[in-house]
mmCIF file of the N, C-alpha and C atoms, coordinates in Angstrom:
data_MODEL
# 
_entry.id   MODEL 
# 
loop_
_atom_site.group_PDB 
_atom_site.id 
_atom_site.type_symbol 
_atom_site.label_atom_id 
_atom_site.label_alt_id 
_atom_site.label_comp_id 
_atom_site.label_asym_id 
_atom_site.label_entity_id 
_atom_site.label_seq_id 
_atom_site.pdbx_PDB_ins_code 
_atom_site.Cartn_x 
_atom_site.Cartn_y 
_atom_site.Cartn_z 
_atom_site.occupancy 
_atom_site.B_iso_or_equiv 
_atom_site.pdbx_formal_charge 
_atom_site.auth_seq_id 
_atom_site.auth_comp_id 
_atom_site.auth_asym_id 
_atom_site.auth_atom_id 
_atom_site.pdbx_PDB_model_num 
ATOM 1   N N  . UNK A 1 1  ? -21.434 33.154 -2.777  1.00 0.00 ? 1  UNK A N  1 
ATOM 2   C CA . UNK A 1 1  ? -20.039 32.796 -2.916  1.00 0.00 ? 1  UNK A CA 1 
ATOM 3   C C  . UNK A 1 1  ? -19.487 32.267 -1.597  1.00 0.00 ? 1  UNK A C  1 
ATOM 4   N N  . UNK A 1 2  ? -19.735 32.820 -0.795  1.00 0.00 ? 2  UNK A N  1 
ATOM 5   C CA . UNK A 1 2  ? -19.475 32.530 1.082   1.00 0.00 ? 2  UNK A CA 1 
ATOM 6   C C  . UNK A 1 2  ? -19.892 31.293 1.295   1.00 0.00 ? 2  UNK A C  1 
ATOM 7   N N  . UNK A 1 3  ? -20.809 30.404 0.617   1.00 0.00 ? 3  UNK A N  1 
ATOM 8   C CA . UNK A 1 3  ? -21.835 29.359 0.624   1.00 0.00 ? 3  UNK A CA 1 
ATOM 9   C C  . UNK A 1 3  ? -20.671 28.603 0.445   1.00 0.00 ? 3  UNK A C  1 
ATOM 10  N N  . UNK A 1 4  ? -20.133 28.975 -0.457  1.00 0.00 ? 4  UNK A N  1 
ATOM 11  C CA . UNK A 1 4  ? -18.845 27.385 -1.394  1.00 0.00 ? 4  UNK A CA 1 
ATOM 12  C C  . UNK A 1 4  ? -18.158 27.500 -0.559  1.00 0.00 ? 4  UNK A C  1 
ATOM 13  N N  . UNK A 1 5  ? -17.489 28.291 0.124   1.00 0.00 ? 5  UNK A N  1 
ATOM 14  C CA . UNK A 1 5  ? -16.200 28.069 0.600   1.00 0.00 ? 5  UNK A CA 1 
ATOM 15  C C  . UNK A 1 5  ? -16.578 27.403 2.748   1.00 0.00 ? 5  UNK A C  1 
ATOM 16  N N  . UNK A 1 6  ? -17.962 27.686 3.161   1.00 0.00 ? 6  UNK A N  1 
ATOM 17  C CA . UNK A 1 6  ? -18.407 27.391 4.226   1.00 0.00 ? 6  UNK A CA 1 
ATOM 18  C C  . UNK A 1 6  ? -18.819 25.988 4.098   1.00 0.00 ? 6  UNK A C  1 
ATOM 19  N N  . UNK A 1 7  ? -19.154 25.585 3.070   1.00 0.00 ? 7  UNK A N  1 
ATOM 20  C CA . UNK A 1 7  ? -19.104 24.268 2.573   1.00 0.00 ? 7  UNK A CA 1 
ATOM 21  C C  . UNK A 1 7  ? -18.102 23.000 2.781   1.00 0.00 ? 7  UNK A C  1 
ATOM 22  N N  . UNK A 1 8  ? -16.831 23.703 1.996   1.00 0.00 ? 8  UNK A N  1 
ATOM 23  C CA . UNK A 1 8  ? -15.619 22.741 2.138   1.00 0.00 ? 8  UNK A CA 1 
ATOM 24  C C  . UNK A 1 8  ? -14.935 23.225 3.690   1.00 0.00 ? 8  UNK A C  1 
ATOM 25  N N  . UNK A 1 9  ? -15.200 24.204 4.291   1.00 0.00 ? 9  UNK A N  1 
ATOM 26  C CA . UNK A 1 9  ? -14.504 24.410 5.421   1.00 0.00 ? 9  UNK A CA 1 
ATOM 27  C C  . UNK A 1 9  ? -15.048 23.435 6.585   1.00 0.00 ? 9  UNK A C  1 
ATOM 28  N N  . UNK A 1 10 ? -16.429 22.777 6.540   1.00 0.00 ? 10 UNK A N  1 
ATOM 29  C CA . UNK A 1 10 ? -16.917 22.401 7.319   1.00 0.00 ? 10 UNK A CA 1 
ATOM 30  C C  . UNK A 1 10 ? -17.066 20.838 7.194   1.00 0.00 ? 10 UNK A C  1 
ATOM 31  N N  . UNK A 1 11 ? -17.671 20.265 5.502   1.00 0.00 ? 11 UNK A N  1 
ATOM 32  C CA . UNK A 1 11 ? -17.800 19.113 5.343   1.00 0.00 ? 11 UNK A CA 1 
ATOM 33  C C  . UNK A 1 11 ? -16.622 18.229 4.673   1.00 0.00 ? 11 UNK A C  1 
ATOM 34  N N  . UNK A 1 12 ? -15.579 18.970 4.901   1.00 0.00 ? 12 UNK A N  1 
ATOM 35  C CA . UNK A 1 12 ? -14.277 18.768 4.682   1.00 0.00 ? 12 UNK A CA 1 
ATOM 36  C C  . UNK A 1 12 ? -13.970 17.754 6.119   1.00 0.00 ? 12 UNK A C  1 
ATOM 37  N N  . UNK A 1 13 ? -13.867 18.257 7.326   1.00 0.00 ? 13 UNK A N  1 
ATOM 38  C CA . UNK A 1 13 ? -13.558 18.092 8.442   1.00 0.00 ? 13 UNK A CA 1 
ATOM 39  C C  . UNK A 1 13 ? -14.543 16.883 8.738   1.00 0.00 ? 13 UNK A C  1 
ATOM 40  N N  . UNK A 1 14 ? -15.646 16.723 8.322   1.00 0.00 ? 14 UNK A N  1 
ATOM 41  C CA . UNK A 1 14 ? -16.673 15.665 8.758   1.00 0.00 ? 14 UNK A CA 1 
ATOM 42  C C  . UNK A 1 14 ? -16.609 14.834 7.825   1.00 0.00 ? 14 UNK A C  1 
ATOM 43  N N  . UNK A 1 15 ? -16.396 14.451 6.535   1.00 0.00 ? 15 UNK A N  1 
ATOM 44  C CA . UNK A 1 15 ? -16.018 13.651 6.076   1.00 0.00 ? 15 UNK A CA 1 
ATOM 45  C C  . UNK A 1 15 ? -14.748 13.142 6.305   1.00 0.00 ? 15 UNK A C  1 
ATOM 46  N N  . UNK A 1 16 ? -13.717 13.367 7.051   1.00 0.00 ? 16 UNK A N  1 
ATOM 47  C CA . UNK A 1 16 ? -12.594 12.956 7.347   1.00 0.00 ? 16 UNK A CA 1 
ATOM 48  C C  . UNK A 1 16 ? -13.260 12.003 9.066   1.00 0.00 ? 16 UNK A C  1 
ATOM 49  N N  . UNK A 1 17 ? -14.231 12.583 9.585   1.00 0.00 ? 17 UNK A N  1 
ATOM 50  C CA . UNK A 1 17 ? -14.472 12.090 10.552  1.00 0.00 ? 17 UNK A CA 1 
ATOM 51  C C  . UNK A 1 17 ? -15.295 11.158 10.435  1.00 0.00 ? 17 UNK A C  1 
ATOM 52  N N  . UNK A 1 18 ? -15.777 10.830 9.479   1.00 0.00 ? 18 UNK A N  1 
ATOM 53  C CA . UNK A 1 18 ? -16.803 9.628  9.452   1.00 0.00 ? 18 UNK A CA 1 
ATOM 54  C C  . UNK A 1 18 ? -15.700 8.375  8.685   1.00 0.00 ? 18 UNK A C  1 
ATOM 55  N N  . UNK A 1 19 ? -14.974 8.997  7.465   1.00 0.00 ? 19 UNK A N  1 
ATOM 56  C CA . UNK A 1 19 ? -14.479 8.006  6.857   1.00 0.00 ? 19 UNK A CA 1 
ATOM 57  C C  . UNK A 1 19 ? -13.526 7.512  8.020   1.00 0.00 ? 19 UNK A C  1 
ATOM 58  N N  . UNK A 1 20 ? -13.295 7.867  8.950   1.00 0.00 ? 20 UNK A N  1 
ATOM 59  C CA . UNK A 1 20 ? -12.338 7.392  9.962   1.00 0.00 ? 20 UNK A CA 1 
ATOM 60  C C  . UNK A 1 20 ? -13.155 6.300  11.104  1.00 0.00 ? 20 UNK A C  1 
ATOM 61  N N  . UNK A 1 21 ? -14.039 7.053  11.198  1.00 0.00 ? 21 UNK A N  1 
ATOM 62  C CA . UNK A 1 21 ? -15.042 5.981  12.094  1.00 0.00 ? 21 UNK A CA 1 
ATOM 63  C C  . UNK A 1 21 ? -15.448 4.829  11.478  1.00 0.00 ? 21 UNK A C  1 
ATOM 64  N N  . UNK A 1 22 ? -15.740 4.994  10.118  1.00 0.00 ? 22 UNK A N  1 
ATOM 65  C CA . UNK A 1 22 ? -16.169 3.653  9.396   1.00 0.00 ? 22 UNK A CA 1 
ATOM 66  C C  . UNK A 1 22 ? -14.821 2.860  9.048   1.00 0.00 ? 22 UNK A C  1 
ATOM 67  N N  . UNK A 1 23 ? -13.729 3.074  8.945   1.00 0.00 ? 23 UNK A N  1 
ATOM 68  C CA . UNK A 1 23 ? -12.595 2.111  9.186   1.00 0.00 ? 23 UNK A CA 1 
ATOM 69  C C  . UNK A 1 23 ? -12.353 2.139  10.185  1.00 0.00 ? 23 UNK A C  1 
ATOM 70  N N  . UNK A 1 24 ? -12.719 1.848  11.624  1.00 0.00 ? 24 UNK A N  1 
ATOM 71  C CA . UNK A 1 24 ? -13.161 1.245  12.658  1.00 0.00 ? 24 UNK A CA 1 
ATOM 72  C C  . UNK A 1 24 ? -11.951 1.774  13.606  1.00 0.00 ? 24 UNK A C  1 
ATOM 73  N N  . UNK A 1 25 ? -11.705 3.375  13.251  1.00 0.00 ? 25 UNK A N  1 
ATOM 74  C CA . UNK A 1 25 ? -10.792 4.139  14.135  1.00 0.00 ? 25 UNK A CA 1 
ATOM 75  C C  . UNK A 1 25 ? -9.167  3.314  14.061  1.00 0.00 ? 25 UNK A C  1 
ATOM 76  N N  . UNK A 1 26 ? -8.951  2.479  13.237  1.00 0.00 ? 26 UNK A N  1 
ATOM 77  C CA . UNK A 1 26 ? -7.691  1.831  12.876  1.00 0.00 ? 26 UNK A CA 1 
ATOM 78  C C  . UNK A 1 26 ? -7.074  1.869  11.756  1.00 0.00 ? 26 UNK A C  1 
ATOM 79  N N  . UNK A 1 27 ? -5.801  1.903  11.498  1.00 0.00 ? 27 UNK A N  1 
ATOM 80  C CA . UNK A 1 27 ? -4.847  1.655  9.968   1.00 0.00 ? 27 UNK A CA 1 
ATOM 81  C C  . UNK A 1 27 ? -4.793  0.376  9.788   1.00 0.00 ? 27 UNK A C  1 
ATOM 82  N N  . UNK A 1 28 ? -5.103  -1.411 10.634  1.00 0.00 ? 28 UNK A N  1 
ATOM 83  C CA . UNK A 1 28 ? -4.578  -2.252 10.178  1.00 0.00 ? 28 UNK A CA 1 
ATOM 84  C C  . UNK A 1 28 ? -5.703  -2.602 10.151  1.00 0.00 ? 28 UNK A C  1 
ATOM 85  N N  . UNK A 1 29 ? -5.703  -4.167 9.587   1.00 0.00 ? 29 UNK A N  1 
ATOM 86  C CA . UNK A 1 29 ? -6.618  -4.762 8.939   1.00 0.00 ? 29 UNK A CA 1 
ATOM 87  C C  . UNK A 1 29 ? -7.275  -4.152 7.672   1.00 0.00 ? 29 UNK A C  1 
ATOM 88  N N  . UNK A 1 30 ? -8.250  -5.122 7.318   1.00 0.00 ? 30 UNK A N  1 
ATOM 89  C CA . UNK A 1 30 ? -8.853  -4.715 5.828   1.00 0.00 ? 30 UNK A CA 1 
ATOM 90  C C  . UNK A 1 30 ? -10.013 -3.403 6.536   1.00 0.00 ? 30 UNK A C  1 
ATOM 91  N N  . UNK A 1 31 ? -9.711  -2.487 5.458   1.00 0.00 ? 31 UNK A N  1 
ATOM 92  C CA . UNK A 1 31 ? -10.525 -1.653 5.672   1.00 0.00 ? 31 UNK A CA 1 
ATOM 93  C C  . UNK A 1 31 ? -11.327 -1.178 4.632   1.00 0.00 ? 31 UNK A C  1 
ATOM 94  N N  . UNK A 1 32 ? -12.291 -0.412 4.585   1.00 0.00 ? 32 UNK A N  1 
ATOM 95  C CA . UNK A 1 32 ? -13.911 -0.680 3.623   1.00 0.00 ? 32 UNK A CA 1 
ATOM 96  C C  . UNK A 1 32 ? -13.081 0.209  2.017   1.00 0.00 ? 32 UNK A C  1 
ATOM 97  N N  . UNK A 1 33 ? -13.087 0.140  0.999   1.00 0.00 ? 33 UNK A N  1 
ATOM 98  C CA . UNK A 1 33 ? -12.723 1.354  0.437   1.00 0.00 ? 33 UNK A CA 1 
ATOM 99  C C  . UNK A 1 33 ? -13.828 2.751  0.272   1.00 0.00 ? 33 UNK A C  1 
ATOM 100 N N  . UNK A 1 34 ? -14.517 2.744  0.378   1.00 0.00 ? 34 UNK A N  1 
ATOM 101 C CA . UNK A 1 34 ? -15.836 3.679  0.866   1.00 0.00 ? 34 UNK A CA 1 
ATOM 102 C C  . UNK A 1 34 ? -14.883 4.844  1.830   1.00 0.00 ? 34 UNK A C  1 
ATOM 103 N N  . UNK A 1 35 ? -14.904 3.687  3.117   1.00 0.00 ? 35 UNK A N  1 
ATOM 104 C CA . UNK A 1 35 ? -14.105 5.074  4.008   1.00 0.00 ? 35 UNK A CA 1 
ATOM 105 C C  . UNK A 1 35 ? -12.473 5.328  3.400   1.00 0.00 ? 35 UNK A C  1 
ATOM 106 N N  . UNK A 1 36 ? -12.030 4.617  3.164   1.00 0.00 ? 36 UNK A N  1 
ATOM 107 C CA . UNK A 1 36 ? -10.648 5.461  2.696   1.00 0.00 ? 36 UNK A CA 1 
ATOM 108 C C  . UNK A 1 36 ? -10.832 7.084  1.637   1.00 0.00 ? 36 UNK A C  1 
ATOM 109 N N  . UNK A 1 37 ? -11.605 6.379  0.964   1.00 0.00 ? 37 UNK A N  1 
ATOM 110 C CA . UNK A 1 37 ? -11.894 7.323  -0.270  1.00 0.00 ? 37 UNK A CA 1 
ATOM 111 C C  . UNK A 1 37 ? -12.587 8.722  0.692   1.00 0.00 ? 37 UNK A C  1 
ATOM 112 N N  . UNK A 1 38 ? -13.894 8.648  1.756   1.00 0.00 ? 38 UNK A N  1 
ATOM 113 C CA . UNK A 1 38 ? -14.168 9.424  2.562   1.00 0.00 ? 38 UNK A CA 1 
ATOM 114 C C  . UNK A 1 38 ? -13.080 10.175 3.336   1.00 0.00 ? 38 UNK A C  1 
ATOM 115 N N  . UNK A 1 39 ? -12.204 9.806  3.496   1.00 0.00 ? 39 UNK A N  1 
ATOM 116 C CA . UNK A 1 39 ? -11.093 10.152 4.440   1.00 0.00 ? 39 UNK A CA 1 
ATOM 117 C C  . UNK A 1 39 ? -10.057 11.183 3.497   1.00 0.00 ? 39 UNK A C  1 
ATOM 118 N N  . UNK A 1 40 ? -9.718  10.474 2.716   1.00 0.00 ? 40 UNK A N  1 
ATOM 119 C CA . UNK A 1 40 ? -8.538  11.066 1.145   1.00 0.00 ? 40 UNK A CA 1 
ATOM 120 C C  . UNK A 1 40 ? -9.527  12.471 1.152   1.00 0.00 ? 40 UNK A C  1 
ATOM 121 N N  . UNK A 1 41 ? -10.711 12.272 0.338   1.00 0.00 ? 41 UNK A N  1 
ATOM 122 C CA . UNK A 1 41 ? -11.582 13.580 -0.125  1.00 0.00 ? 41 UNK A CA 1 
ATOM 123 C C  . UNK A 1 41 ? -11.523 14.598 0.550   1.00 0.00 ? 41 UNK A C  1 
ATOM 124 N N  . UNK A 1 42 ? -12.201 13.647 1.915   1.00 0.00 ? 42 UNK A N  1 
ATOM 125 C CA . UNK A 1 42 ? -11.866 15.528 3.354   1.00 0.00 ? 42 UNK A CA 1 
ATOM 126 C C  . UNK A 1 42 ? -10.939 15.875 3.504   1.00 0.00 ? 42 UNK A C  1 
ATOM 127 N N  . UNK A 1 43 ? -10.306 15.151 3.077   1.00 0.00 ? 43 UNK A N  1 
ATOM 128 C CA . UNK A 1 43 ? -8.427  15.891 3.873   1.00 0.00 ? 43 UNK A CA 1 
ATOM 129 C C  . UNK A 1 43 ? -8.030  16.247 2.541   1.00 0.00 ? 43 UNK A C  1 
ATOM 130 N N  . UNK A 1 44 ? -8.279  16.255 1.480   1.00 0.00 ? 44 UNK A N  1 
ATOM 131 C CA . UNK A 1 44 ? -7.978  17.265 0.021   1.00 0.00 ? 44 UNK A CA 1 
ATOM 132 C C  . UNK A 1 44 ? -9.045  18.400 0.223   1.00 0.00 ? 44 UNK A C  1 
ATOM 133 N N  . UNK A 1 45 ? -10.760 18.519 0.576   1.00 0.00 ? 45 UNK A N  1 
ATOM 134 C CA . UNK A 1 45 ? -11.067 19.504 0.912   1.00 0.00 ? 45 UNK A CA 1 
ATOM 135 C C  . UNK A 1 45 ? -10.645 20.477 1.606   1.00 0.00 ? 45 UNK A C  1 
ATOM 136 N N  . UNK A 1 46 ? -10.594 19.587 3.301   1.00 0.00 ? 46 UNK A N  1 
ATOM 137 C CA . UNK A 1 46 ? -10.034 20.502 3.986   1.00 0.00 ? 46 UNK A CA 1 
ATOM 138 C C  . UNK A 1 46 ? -8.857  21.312 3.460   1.00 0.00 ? 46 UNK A C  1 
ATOM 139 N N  . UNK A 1 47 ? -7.852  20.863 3.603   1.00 0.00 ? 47 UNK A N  1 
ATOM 140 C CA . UNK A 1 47 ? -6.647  21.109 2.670   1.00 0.00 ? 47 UNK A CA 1 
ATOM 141 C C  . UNK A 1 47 ? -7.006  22.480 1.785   1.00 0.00 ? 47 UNK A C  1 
ATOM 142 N N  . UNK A 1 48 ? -7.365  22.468 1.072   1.00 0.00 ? 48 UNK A N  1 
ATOM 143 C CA . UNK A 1 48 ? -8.296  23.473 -0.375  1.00 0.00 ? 48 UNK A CA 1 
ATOM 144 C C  . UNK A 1 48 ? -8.798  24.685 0.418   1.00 0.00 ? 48 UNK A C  1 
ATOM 145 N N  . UNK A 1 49 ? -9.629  24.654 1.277   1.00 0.00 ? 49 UNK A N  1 
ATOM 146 C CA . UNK A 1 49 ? -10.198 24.822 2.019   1.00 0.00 ? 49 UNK A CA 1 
ATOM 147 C C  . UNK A 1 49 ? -9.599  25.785 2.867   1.00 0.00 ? 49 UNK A C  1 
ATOM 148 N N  . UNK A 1 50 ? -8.429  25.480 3.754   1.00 0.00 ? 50 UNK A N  1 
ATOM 149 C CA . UNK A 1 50 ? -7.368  26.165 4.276   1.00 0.00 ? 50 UNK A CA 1 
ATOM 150 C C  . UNK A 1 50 ? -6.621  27.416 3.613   1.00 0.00 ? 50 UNK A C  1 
ATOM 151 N N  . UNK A 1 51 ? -6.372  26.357 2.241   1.00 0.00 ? 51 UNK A N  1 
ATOM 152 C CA . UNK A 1 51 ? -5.422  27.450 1.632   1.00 0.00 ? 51 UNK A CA 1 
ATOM 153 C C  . UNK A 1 51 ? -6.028  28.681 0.849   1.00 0.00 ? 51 UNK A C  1 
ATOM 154 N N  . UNK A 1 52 ? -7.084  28.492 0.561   1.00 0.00 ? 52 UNK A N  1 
ATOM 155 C CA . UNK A 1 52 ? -8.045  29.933 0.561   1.00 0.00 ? 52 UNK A CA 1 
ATOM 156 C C  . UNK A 1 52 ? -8.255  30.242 1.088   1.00 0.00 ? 52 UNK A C  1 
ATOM 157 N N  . UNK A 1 53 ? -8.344  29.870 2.352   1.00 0.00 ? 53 UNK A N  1 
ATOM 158 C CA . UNK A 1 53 ? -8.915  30.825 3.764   1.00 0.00 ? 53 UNK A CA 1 
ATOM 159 C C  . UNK A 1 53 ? -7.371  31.434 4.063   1.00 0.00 ? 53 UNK A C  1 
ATOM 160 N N  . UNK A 1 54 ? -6.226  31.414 3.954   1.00 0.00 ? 54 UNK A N  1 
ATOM 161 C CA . UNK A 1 54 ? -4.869  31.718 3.784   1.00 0.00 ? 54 UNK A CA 1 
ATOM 162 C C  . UNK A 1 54 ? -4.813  32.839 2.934   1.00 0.00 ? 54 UNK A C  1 
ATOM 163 N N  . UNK A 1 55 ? -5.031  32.424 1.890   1.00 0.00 ? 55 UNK A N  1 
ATOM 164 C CA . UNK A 1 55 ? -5.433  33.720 0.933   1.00 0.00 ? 55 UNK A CA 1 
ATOM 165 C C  . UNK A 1 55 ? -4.484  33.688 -0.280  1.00 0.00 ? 55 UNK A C  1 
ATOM 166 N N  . UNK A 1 56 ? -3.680  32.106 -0.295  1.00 0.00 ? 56 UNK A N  1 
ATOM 167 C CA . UNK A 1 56 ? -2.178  31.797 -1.230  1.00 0.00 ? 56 UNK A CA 1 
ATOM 168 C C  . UNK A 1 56 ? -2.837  31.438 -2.274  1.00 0.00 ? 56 UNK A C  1 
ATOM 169 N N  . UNK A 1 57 ? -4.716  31.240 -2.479  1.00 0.00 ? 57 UNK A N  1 
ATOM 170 C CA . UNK A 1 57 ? -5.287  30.824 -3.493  1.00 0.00 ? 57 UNK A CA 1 
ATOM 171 C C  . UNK A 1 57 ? -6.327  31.759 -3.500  1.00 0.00 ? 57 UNK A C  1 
ATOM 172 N N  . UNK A 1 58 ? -7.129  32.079 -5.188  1.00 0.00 ? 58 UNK A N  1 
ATOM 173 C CA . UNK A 1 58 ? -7.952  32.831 -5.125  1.00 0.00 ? 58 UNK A CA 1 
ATOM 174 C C  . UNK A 1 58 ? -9.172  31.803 -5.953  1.00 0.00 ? 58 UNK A C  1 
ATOM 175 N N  . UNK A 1 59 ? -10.466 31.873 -5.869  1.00 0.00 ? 59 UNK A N  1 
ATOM 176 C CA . UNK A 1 59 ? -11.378 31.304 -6.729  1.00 0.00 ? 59 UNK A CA 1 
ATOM 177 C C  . UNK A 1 59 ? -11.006 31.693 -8.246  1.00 0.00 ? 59 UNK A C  1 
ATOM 178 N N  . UNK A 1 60 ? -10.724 30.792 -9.298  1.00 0.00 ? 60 UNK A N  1 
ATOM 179 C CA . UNK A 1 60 ? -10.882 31.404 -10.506 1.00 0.00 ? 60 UNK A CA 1 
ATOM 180 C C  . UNK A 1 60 ? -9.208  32.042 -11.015 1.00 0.00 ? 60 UNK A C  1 
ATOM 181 N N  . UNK A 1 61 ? -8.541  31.551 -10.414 1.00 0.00 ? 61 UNK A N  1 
ATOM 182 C CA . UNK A 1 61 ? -6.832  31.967 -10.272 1.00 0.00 ? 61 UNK A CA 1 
ATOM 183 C C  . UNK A 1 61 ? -6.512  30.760 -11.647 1.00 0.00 ? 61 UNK A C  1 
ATOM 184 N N  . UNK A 1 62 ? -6.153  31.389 -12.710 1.00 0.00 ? 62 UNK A N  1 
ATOM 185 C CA . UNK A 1 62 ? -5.472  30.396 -13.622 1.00 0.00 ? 62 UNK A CA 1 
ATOM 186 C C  . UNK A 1 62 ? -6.394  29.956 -14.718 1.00 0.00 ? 62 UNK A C  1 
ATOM 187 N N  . UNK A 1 63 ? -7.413  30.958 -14.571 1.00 0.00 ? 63 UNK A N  1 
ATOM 188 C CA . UNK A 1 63 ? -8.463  30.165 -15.558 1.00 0.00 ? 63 UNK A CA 1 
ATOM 189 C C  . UNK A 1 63 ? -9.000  31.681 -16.774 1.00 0.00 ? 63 UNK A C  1 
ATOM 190 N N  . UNK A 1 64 ? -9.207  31.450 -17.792 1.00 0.00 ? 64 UNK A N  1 
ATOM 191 C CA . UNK A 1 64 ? -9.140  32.413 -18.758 1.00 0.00 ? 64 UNK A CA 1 
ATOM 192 C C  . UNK A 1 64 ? -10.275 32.932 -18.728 1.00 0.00 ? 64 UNK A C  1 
# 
């Protein structure tokens, strides 16, 4: 169970860092949609990620 959540805590943060490097560390110009989408994902992981480690979310909260 420790596995899932060490997962998004970590490749959360590195996918935000690559999709950032592959749009060439800039907001202007055309940028790849590959990295945007890389960038969006980690920062909704991370995000996720946080707020269970917070403890305002539980695995399995809302589900029957």
């Amino acid at each position: 169970m420790a596995g899932f959540f060490v997962l998004g805590i970590v490749l959360g943060p590195a996918a935000m860092v690559c999709g950032w490097l592959a749009m060439g560390r800039t907001w202007s110009g055309s940028r790849p949609t590959a990295a945007v989408i890389a960038l969006v994902l980690g920062a909704i992981d991370t995000l996720l990620a946080v707020i269970w480690l917070s403890g305002a979310a539980t695995p399995g909260v809302g589900l029957f």
